[in-house]
C-alpha positions as a Markdown table, in Angstrom:
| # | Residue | x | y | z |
|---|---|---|---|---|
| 1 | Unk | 0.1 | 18.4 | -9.3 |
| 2 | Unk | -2.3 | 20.3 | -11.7 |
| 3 | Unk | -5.7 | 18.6 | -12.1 |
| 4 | Unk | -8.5 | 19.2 | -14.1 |
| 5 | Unk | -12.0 | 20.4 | -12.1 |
| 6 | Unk | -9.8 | 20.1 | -8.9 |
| 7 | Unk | -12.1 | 21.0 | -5.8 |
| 8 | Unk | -10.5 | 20.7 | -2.4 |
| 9 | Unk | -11.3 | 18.7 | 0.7 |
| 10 | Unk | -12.1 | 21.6 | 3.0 |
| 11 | Unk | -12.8 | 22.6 | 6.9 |
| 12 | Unk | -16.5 | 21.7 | 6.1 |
| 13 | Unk | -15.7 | 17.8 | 5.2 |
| 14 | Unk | -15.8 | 15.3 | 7.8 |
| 15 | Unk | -12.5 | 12.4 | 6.4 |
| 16 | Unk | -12.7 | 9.1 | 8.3 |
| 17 | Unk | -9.6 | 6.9 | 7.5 |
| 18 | Unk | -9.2 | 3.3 | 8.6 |
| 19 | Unk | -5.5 | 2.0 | 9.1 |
| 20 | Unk | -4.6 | 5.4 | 10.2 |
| 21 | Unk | -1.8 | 4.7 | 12.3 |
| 22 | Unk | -0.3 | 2.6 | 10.2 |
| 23 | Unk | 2.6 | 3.7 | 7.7 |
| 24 | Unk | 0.6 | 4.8 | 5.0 |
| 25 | Unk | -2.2 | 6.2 | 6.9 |
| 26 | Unk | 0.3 | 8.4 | 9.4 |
| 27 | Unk | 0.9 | 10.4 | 6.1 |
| 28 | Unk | -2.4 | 10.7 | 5.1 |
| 29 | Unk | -3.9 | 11.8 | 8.6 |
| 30 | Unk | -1.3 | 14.4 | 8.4 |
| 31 | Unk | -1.8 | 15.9 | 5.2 |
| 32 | Unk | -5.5 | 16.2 | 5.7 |
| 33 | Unk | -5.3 | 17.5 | 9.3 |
| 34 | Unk | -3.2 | 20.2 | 7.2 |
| 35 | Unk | -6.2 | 20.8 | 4.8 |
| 36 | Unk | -8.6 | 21.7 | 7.9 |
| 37 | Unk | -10.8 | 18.8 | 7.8 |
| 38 | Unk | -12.8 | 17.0 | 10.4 |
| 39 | Unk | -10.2 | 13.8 | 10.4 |
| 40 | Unk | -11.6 | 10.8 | 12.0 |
| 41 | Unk | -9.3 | 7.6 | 12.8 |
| 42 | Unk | -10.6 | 4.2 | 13.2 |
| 43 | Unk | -8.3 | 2.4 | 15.0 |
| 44 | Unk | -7.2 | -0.4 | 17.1 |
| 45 | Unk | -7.2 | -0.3 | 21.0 |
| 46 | Unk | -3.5 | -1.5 | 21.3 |
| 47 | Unk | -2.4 | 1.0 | 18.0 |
| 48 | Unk | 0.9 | 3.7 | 18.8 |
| 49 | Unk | -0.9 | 7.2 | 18.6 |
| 50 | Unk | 1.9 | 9.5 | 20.2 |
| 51 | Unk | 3.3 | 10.6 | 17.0 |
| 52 | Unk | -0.6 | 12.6 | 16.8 |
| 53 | Unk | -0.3 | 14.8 | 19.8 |
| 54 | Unk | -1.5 | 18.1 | 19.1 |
| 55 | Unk | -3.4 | 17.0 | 16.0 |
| 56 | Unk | -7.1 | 17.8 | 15.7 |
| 57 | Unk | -8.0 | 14.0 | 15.3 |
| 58 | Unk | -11.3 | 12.3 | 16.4 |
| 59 | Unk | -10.5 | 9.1 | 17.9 |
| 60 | Unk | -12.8 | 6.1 | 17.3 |
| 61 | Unk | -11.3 | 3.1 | 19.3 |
| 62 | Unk | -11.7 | -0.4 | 18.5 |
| 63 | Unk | -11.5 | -2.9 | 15.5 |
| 64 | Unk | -12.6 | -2.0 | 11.8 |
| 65 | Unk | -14.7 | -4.8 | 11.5 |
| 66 | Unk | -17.2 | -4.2 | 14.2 |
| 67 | Unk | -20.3 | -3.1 | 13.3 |
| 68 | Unk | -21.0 | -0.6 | 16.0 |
| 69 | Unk | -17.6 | 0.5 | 15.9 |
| 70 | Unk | -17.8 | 1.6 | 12.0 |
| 71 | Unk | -21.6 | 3.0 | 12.6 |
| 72 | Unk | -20.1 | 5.5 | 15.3 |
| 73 | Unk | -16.8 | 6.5 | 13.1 |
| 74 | Unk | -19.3 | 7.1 | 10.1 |
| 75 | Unk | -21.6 | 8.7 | 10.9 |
| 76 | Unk | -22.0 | 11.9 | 9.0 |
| 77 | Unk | -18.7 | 11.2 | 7.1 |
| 78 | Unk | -18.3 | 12.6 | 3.8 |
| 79 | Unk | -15.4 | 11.0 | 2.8 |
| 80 | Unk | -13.8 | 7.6 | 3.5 |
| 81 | Unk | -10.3 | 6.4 | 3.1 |
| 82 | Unk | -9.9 | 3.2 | 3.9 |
| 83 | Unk | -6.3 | 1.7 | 4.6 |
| 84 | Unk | -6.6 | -0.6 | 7.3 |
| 85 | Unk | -5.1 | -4.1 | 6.1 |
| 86 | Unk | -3.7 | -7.1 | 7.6 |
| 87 | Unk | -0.5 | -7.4 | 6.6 |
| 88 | Unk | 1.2 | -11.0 | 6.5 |
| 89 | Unk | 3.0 | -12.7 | 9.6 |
| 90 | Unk | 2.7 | -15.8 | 10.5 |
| 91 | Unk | 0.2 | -15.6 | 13.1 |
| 92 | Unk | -2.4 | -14.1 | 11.4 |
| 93 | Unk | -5.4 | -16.2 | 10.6 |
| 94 | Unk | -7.1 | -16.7 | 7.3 |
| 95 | Unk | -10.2 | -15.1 | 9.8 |
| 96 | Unk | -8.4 | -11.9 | 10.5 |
| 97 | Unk | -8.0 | -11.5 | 6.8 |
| 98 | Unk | -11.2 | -11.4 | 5.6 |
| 99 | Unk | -12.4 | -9.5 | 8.8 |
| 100 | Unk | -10.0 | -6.7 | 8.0 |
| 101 | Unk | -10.1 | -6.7 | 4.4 |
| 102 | Unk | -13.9 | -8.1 | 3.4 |
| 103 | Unk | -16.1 | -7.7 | 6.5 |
| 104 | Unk | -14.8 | -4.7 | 7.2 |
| 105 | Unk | -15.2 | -2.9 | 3.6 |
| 106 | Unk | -18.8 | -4.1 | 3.1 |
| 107 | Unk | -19.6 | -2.4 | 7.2 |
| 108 | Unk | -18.2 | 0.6 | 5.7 |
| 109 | Unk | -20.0 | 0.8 | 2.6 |
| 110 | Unk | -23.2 | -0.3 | 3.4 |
| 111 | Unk | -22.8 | 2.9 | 5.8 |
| 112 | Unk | -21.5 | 5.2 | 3.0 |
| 113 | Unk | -25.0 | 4.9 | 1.4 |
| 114 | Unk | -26.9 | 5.6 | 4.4 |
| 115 | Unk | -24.9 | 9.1 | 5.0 |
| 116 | Unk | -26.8 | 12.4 | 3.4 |
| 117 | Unk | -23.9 | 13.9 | 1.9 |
| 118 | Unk | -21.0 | 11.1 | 1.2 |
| 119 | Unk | -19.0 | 12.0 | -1.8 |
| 120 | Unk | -16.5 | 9.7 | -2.1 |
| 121 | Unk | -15.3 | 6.3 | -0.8 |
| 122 | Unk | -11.3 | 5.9 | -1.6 |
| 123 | Unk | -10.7 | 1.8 | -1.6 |
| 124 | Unk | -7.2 | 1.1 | -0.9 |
| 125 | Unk | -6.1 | -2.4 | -2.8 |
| 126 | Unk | -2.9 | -3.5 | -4.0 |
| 127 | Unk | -1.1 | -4.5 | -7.1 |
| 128 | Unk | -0.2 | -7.4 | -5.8 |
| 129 | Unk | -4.0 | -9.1 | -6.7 |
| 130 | Unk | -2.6 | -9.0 | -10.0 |
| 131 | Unk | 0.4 | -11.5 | -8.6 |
| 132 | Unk | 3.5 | -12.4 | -11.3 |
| 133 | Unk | 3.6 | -10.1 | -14.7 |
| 134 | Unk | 4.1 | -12.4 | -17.3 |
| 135 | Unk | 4.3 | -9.9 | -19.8 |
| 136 | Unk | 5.1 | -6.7 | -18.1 |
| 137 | Unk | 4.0 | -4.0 | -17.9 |
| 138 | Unk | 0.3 | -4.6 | -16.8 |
| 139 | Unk | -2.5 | -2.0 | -16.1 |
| 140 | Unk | -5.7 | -2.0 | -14.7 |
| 141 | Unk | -7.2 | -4.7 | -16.9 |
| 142 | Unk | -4.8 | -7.2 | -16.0 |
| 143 | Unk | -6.0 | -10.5 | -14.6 |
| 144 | Unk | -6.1 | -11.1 | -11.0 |
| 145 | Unk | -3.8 | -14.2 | -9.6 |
| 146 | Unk | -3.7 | -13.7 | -6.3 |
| 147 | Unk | -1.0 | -15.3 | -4.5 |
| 148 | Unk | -2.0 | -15.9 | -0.7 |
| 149 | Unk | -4.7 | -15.2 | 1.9 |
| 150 | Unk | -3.5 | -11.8 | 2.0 |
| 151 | Unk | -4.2 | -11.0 | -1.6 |
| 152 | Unk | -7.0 | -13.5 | -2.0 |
| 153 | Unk | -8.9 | -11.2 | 0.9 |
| 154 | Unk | -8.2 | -8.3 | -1.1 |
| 155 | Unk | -9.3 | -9.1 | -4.4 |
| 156 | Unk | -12.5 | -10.6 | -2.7 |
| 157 | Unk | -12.6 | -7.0 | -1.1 |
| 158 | Unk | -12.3 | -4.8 | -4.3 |
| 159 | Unk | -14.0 | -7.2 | -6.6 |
| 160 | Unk | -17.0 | -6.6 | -4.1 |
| 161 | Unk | -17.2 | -2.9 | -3.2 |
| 162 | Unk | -16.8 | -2.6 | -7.4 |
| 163 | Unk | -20.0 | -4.4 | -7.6 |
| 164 | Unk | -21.5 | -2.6 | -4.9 |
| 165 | Unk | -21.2 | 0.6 | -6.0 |
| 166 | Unk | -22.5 | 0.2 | -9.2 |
| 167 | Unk | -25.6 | -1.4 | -7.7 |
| 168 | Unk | -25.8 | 1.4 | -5.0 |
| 169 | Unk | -24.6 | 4.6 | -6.8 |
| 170 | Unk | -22.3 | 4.9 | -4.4 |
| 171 | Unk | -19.2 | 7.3 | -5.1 |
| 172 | Unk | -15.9 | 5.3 | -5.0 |
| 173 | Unk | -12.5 | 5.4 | -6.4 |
| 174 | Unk | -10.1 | 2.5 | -5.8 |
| 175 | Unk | -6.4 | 2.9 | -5.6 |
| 176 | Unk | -4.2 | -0.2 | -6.2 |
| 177 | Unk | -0.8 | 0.8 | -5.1 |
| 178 | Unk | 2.7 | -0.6 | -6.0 |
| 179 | Unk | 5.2 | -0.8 | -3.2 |
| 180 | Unk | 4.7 | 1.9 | -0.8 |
| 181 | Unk | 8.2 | 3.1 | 1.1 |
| 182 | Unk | 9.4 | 5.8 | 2.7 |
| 183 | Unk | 10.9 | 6.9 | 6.3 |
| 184 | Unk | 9.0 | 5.1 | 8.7 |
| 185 | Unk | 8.9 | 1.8 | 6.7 |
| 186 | Unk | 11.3 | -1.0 | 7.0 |
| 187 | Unk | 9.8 | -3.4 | 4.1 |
| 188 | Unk | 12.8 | -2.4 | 1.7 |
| 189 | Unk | 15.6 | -2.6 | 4.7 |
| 190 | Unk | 16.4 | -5.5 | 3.1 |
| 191 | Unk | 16.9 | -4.9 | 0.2 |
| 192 | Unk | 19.5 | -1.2 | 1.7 |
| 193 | Unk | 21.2 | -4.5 | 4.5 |
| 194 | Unk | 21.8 | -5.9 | 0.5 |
| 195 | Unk | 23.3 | -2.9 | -0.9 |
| 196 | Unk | 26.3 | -3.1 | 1.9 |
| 197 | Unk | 27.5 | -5.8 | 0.9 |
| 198 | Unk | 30.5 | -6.3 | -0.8 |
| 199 | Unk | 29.1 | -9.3 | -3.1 |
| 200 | Unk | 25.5 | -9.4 | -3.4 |
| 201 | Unk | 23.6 | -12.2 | -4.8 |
| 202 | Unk | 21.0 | -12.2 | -7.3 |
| 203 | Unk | 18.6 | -14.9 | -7.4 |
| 204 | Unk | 17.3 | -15.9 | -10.4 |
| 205 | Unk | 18.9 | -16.9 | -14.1 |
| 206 | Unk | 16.7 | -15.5 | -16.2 |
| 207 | Unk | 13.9 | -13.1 | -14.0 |
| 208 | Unk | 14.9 | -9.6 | -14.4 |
| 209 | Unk | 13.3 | -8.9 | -10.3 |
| 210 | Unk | 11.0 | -6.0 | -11.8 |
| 211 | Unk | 9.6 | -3.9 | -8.5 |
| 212 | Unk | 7.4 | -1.2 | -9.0 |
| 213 | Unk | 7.9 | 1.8 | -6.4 |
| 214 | Unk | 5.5 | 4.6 | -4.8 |
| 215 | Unk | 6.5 | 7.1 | -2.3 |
| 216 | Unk | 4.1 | 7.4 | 0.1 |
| 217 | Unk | 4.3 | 11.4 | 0.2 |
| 218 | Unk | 3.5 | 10.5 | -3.6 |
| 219 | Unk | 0.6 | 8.1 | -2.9 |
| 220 | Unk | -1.1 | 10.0 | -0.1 |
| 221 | Unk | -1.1 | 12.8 | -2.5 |
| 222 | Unk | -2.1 | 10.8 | -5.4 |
| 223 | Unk | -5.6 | 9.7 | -2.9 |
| 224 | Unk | -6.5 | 13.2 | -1.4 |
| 225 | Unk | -6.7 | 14.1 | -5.3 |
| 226 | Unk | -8.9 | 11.6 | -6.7 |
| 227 | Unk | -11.2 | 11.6 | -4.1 |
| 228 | Unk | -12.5 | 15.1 | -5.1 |
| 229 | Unk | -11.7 | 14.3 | -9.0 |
| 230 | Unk | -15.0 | 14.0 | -10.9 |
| 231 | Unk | -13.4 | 12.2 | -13.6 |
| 232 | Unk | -12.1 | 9.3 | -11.3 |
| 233 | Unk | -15.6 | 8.1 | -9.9 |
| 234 | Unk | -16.4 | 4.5 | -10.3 |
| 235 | Unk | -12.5 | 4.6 | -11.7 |
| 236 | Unk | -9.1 | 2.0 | -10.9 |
| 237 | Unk | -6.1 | 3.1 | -10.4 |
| 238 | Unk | -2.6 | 1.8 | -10.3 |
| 239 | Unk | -0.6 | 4.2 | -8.2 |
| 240 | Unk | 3.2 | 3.5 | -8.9 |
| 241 | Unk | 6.3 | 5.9 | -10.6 |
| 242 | Unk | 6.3 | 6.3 | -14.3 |
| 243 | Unk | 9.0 | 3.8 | -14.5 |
| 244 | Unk | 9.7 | 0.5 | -12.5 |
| 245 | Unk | 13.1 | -0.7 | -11.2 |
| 246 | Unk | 14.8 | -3.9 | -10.9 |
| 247 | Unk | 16.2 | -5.2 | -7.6 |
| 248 | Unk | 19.9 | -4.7 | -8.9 |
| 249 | Unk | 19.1 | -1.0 | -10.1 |
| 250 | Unk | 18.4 | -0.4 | -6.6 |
| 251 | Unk | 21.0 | -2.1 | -4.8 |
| 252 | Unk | 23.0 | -0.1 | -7.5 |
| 253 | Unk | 21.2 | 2.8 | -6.6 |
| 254 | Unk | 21.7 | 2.3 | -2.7 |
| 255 | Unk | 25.2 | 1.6 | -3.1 |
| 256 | Unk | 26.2 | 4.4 | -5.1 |
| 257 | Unk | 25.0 | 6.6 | -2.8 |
| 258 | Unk | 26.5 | 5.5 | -0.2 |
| 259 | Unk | 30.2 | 5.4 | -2.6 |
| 260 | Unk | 30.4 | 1.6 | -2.3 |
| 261 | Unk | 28.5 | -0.2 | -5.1 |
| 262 | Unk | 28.5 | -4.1 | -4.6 |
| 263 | Unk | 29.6 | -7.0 | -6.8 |
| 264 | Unk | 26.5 | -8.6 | -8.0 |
| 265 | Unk | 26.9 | -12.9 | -8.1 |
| 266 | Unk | 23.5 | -14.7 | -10.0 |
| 267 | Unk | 22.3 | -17.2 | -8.0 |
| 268 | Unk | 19.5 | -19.8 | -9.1 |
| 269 | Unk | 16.3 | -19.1 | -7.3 |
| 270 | Unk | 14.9 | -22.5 | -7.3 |
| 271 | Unk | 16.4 | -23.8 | -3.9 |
| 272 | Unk | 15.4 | -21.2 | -2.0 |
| 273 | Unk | 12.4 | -21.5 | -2.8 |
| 274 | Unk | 12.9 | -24.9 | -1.4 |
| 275 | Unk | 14.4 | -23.6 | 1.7 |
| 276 | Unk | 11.7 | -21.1 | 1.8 |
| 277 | Unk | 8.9 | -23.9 | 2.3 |
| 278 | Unk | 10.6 | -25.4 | 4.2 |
| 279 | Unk | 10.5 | -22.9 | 6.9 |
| 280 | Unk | 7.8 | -21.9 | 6.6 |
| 281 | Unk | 6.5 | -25.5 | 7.3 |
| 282 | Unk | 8.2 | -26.0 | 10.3 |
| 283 | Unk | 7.8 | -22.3 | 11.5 |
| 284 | Unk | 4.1 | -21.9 | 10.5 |
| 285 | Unk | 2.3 | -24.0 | 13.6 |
| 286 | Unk | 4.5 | -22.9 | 16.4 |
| 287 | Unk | 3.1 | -19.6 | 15.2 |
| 288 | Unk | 6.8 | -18.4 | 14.6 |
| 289 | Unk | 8.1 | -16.4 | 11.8 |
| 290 | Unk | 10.1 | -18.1 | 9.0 |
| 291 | Unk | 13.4 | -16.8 | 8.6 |
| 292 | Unk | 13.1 | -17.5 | 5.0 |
| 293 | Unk | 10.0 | -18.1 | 3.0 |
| 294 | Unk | 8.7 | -18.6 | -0.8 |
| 295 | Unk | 7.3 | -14.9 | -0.6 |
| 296 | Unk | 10.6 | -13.2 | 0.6 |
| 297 | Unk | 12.2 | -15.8 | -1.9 |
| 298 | Unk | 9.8 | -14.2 | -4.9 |
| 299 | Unk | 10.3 | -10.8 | -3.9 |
| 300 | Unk | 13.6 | -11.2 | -5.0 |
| 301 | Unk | 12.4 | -12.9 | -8.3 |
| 302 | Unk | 9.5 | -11.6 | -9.7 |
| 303 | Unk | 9.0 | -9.1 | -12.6 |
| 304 | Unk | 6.2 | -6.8 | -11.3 |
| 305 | Unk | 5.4 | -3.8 | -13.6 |
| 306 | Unk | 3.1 | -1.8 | -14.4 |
| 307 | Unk | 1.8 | 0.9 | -16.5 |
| 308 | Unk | 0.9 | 3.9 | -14.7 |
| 309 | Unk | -0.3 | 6.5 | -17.9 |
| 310 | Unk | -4.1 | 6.5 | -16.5 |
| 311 | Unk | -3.1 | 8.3 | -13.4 |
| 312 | Unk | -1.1 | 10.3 | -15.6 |
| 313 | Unk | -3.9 | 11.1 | -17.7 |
| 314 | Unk | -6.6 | 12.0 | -15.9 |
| 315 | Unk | -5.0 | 13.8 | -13.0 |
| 316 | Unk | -1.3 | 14.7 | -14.9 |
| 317 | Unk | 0.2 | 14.0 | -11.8 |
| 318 | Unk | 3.7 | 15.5 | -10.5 |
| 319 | Unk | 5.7 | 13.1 | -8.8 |
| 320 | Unk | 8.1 | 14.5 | -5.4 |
| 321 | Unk | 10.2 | 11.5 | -5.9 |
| 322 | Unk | 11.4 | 9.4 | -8.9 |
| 323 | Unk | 12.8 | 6.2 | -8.0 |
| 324 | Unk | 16.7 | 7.3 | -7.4 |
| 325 | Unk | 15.7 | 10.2 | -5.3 |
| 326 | Unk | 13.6 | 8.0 | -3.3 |
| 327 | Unk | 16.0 | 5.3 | -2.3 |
| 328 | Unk | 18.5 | 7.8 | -1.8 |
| 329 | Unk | 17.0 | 9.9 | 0.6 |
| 330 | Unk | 15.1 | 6.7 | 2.6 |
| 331 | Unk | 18.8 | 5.7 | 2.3 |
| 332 | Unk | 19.8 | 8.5 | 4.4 |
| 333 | Unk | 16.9 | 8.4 | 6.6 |
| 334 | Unk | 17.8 | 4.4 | 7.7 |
| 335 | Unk | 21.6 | 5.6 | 8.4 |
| 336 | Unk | 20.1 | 8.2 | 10.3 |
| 337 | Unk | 17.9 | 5.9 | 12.8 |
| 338 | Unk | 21.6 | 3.7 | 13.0 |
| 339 | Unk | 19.9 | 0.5 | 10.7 |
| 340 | Unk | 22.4 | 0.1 | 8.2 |
């Protein structure tokens, strides 16, 4: 990666990341344990910490929305990346959403200000407030359309540390990123379980199934960057390749590397969707998860694309992994661990 005005986060910086043991913040506590900072992790009593033996981490136990929780963890920070989401099962409550994505981000910030030498609050989002492309590719301008509580949360959640920092000069940067994978992850198993197949269906007549990928050895790198990037304060930014991919280029993908490309069949969408709700009413007050439902249903269906030249442009970012490299060695990494 070759930035412009590119400082580093050093030895002297004291990092505090939220989510950190989750999938994308494992990589990130990594790489910036490697830089020499003071690396801080706010995290939750019942979270898997093994995999950070022998790292120099500073432990701050308990949930990201407690107010005397995030006033330990920030005090004297510097730096704040904050990851820690609530991702969607069926047993999370409309509650836990906006405790993890809204109560939690305003704790933090309203923190930030109150810290002598803060420099830079990194707001993890996602492109999915921005819901179905109609006309793809969309940037950072693009209307939000949230879909569920999930994404409703975290538009409330960007849409108000935007406002904040503008009214309280507070350093921030905010990273919307497409779909993060990579070993460790088993969102896209899927879509690899697909790509064995000897006939794999393709629902939808007309959608194309546009999916926008990021490495997350890409994204992490893509964050520690901007957060010491002059020219990305008060900026947006959708993290995601140069190029998106379609559901059937990456079955195709998949199953070319592994020497057996599938028959695709076309399927119409429409009744599983059906199906989908179905489920998901029967499922939803038992607490259980669907087996199918209308989001799984609409991964599969819609066109999400984006244009990704303003991270290009300010930070002329070098990607490790384009899309094919990507699949193919998360590919090898799921045959190793025996799941396909």
């Amino acid at each position: 990666m070759a930035l412009e005005n590119l400082k580093m986060i050093t030895k002297n910086d004291v990092v505090l990341i939220t989510g950190g043991t989750g999938f994308t913040g494992t990589y990130l506590v990594k790489k910036l344990c490697e830089s020499g900072a003071a690396v801080r992790v706010l995290a939750r009593q019942a979270s898997h910490r093994t995999q950070f033996e022998g790292l120099p981490v500073e432990w701050h136990i308990g949930e990201v929305y407690d107010q005397q929780v995030v006033e330990r963890a920030m005090a004297g920070v510097n730096y704040v990346f904050h990851v820690a989401a609530a991702y969607r099962e069926a047993k999370i409550s409309d509650e836990i959403y906006s405790k993890v994505h809204v109560k939690s981000t305003q704790l933090l910030a309203n923190e930030a200000i109150e810290q002598k030498d803060f420099k830079r609050f990194i707001h993890t989002s996602t492109v999915g407030v921005h819901g179905h492309i109609e006309h793809p590719p969309a940037d950072e301008d693009y209307r939000f359309a949230p879909g569920d509580e999930y994404q409703n949360t975290k538009v409330e959640a960007e849409v108000w540390i935007r406002e904040f920092a503008k009214a309280n000069d507070m350093p921030l940067t905010v990273v919307r990123p497409a779909a993060i994978y990579g070993p460790g992850d088993r969102r896209l198993l899927k879509v690899f379980k697909l790509a064995k197949l000897p006939i794999c269906p393709v629902l939808g007549l007309r959608s194309k199934g546009l999916y926008h990928l990021i490495h997350v050895e890409d994204l992490v790198s893509f964050m520690i960057a901007v957060a010491t990037l002059d020219k990305a304060k008060g900026e947006v930014y959708i993290c995601g390749n140069d190029q998106a991919v379609s559901i059937r280029d990456m079955i195709e993908i998949i199953g070319e590397h592994r020497s057996k490309p599938p028959i695709f069949i076309r399927l119409p969408a429409t009744p599983f969707f059906l199906l989908g709700d179905l489920c998901e009413l029967i499922c939803k007050p038992f607490n259980i998860e669907p087996p199918i439902y209308r989001r799984r249903v609409a991964f599969f269906t819609k066109d999400r694309s984006f244009n990704t030249n303003k991270m290009q442009e300010h930070t002329n970012f070098e990607y490790k992994y384009s899309n094919q490299q990507g699949l193919e060695a998360l590919c090898d990494w799921y045959q190793e661990q025996g799941w396909l």
